[in-house]
N, C-alpha and C positions, 0 to 999 in steps of 0.2 A: 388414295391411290388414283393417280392419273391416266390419261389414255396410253404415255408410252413405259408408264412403269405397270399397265395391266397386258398390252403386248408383252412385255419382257417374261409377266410372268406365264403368258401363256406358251410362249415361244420358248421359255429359258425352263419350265416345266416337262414340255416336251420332247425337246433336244438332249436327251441325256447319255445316257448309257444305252439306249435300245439301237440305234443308227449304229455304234459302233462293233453291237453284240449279235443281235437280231439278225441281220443278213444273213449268218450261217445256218439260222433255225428254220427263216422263212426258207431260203434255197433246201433248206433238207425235204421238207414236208413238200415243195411243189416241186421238186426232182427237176427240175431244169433254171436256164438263166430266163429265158422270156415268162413262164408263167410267174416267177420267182418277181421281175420289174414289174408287171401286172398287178401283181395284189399289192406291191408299195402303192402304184398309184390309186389301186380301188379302197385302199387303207386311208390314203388322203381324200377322197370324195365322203366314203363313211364318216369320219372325222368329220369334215364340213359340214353335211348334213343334217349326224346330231349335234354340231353346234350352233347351228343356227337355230334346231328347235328349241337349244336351251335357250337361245336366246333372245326367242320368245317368251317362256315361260320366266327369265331373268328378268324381265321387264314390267311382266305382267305381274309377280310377285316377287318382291324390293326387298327380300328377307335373306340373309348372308345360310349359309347350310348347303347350298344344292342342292340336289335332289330330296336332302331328309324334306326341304318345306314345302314341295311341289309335291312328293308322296304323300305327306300329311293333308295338305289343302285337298288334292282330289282321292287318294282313301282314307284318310283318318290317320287316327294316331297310330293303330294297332301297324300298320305297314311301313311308317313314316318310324317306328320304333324299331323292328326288324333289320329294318335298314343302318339305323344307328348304330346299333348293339352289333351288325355282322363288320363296319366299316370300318369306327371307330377302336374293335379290339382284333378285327383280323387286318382288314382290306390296305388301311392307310398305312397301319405300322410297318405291313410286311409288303407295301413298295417302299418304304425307307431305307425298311432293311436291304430288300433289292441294289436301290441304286447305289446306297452306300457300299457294300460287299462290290460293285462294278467298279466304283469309285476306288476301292482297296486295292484291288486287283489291277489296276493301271499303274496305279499308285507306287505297288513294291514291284511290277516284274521289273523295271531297268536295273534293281538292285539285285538282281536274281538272274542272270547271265545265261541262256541255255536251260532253263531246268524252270519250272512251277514254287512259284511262292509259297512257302510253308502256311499249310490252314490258319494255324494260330498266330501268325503275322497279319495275313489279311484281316480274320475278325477281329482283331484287336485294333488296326486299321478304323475298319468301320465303325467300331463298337464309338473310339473318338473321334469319328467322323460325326457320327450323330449327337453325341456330348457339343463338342462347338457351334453346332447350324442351331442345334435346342438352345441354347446360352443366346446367340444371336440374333433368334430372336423372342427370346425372354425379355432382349434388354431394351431393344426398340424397334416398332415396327418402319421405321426411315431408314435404319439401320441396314432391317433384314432388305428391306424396297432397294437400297442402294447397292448392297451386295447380288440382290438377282439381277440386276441391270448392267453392274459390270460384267458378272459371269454368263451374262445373256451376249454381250460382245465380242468375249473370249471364245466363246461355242461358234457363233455367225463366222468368224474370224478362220476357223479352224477349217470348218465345212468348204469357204470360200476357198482355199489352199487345195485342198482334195479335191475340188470340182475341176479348179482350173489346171492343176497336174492331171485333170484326168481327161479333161478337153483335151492339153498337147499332146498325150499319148494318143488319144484318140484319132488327133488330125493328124498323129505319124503315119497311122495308119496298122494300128494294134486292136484290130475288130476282128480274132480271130473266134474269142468267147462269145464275141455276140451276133457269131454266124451260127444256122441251126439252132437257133437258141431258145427252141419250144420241141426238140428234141430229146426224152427221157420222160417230159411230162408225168406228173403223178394223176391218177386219174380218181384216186379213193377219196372222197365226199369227206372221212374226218381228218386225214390227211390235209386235205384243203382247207380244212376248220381251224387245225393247229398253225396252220401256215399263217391261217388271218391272224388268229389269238396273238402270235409273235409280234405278225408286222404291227396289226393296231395295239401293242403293249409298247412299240417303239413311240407310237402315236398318241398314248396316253397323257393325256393333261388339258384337251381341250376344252374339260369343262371345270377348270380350274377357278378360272376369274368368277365363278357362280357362285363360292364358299364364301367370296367376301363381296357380297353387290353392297351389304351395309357401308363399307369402309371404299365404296369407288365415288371418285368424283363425277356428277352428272349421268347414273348410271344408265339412264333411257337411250343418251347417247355412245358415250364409251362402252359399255358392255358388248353391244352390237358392231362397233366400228372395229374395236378391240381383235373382234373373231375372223372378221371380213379382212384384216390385214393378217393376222400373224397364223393364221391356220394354213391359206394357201401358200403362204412363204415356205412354214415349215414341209408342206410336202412337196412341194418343186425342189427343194432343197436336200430329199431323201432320196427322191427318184435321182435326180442327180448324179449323187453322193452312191449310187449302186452300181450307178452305168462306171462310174470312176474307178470302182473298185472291178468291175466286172473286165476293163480295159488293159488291169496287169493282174490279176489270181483268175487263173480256171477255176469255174465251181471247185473241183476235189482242193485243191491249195484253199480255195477259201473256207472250204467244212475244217480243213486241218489247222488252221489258223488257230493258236491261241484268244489275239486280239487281232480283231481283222486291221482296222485303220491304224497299228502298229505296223507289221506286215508291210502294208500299202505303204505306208513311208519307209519300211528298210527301201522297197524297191527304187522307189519315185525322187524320193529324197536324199536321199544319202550325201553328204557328211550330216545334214541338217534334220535328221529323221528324229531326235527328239525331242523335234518338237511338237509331234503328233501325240505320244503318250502325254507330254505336259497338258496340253491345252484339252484333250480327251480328260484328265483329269479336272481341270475347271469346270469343263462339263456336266461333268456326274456329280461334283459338287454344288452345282448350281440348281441341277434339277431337284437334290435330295433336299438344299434348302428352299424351293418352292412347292414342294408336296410337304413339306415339313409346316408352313407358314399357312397351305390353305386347309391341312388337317386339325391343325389348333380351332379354327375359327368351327369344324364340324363336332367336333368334343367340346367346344364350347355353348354353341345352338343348341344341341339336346340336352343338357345341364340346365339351361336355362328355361325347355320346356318339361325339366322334371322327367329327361329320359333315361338320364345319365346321373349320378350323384352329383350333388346342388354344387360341391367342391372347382369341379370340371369346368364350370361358369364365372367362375372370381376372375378377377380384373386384377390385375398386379396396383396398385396404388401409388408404385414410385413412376412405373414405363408404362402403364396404360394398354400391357399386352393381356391374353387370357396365358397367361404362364402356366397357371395348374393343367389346363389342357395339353400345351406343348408339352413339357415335362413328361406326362402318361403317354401319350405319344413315344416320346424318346425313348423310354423305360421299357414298354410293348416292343416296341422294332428292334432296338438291345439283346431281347431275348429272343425274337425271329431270328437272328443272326447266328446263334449255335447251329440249327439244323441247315447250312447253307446250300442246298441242293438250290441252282438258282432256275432251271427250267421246272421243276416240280411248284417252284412259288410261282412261277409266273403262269401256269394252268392254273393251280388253282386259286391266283389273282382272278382272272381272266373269266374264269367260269361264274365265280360269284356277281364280279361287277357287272359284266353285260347280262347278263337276269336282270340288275337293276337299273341299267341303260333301259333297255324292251321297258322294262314297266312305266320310266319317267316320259317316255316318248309315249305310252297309251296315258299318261296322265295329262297330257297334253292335248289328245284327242276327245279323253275323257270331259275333260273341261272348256271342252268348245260347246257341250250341248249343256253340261248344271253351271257352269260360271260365267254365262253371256254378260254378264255385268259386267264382270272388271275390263280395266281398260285395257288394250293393246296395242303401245308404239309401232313393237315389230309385229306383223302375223305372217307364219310361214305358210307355204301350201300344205295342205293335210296329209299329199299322201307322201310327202317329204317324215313327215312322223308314223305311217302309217307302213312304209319301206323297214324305217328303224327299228319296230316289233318283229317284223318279218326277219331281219340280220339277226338281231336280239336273239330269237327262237332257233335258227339255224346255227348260233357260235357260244348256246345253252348245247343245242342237242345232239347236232353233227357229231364231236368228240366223243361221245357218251355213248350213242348208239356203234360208233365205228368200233370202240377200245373203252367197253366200262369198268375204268379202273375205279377202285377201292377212295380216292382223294373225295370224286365226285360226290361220291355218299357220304363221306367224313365231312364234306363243306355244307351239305344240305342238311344234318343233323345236327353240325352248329348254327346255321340259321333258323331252324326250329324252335331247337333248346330254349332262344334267346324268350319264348313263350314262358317257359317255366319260372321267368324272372320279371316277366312283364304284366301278370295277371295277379301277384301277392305287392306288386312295391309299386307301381305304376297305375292299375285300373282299382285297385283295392286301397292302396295307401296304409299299408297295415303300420298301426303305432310303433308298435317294440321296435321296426327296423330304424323307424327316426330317433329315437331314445337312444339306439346303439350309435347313427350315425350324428346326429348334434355332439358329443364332443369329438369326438374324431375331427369333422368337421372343422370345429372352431380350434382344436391344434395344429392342424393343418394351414389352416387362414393366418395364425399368428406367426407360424414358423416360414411361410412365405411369404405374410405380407401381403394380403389380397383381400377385398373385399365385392361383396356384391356389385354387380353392373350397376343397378341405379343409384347407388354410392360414388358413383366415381365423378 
């Protein structure tokens, strides 16, 4: 993977379904348009921040996983496993599911005139949304690299359209929404929390390109140059993309809005308005095949250090991808997809992963004072990561202390659990479970064709 197929993916990961959906979440929770552009923008500086730290610790340790290998290096396994076990079987499946179910939903309304796509259309939609991105990239990793790079142009493309229709309105002089426009203000602490959760869920993928540093070309440099270009694109490109839409829908049109950037082209566009759904669809397609492509490579890392069943880690033998991992992947997100409440996934997306954002940035700090050894191309300023615990802790506990819903606790009880499974087969190695899983195992290997990493 090169510098501008690791832009692509960080840019074409990011750009998905959140810019087109999210506006109406974030405007609900900050009750107005100005604080509402506010947090997009503080959404992109967050974003930059913690990618740069990663992009320290990318550098510093050259091992594909993310965060599992940077939680492992500075706490050990036992946390570096937690993390596996919550990402691997909740966090990554059920943003698949996400984007694909957004991706649905673009997908069939033209075909649906006035009225809401029937449920079992959409998941069935996604359900083979997900079946094709897992195939592609089962079959080659060039394959899947060249499909994010087109639909990374498709997305750029789209955005450019809605900015510049939103400049001309803008310079007609249709600045009626963004007069007053810190008038209503939400002033509630978790209200504000939920608003971030949104915006930075639209902003999710920054630390993409870190699941695969094994598979990037020259990664001391590209990993870093990678962040430094396509992160501040992507949020000039959001801010943007608000003012544009803020320029023809009042707030209330945009809360009532089905799909908002459908909407924005009936108005702006017209006879040619779909081509906003179309290329909104490329979109979420592209994003779903880049979360799809850097979560094989995390189910494959902990397989490999014996987190995960040994299966998860085979190498396909004909394409040279980890297929057993994309597959379980596909198979997890398939079944996220029945209960499709898509703002209830994305709290508690949201609530698990930033717990482990705060921790990867204290591991980062942690490891300034026990690993003065290892080398470091990039090194960020401290309190650049020392900021990101402090966000970390406030978009853990804001939510929680405002409105402790029942999710909360259902998400920190599965991250728990994952102890009950990590103390008899991981720190123990007890026999009987390998007796049970060796042929499974070696059925599995034969019927897909896969064998060990250092095999290949």
């Amino acid at each position: 993977v090169g510098l501008l197929s690791g832009i692509c993916l960080i840019v074409g990961t990011m750009i998905g379904s959140g810019i087109f959906i999210s506006p109406k979440a974030v405007l609900l929770y900050s009750g107005a348009v100005g604080p509402c552009l506010l947090i997009w923008a503080a959404c992109g500086v967050l974003a930059t921040m913690g990618a740069l730290c990663y992009a320290e610790l990318g550098t510093m340790i050259t091992k594909s996983g993310g965060e599992y290998s940077y939680l492992s290096e500075a706490f050990g396994s036992l946390v570096a496993y937690l993390y596996s076990w919550t990402t691997v079987m909740v966090l990554k499946p059920s943003s698949l599911a996400i984007i694909t179910l957004s991706f649905a939903e673009y997908a069939s309304t033209p075909f649906y005139p006035g009225c809401t796509p029937p449920v079992i259309v959409t998941k069935s939609l996604a359900a083979a949304a997900i079946f094709v991105i897992v195939m592609v990239n089962c079959l080659s990793v060039k394959l899947a690299n060249y499909v994010q790079n087109v639909f990374t142009l498709a997305k750029l493309f789209i955005i450019l359209i809605i900015v510049v229709a939103g400049m001309v309105m803008l310079a007609q002089g249709n600045t009626e929404n963004l007069s007053n426009a810190f008038e209503g203000s939400s002033t509630s602490v978790g209200a504000i929390g939920l608003a971030f959760y949104n915006g930075l869920w639209a902003y999710d993928g920054w630390n993409q390109l870190n699941f695969i540093t094994e598979e990037l070309k020259d990664p001391f440099r590209n990993l870093p140059l990678a962040i430094i270009i396509g992160i501040p694109l992507v949020s000039v490109c959001y801010v943007l993309v608000n003012v544009a839409y803020f320029t023809v829908l009042t707030p209330t049109e945009l809360l009532l809005s089905p799909a908002v950037a459908v909407t924005f082209g009936d108005r702006v566009l017209y006879p040619l308005s779909w081509i906003v759904p179309l290329f909104v669809v490329f979109s979420t397609f592209g994003s779903a095949n880049g979360s799809c492509f850097t979560a094989g490579r995390l189910a494959y890392v902990s397989g490999r250090e014996g987190h995960m069943v040994k299966i998860l880690s085979y190498i396909s033998l004909k394409h040279y991808t980890p297929a057993p991992a994309l597959i379980f992947n596909g198979i997890l997100a398939s079944i996220y997809i029945i209960p499709s409440d898509i703002n209830t996934l994305i709290n508690y997306f949201s609530f698990a992963q930033w717990g482990f954002y705060g921790l990867t940035a204290l591991a980062l700090i942690v490891m300034r004072y026990t690993r003065k050894e290892l080398h470091r191309p990039v090194k960020v300023p401290i309190f650049m990561a020392g900021l990101m615990v402090l966000v970390s802790c406030y978009l853990v506990l804001a939510p929680i202390i405002d409105k402790p819903d029942l999710e909360y606790l259902y998400c920190t009880i599965f991250i728990v659990s994952g102890l009950f499974l990590y103390y008899p087969f991981v720190h123990l190695k007890v026999n009987w479970a390998r007796k049970i899983m060796r042929p499974i195992t070696m059925h599995l290997q034969l019927l897909m064709e896969v064998v060990p990493p250092e095999k290949t």
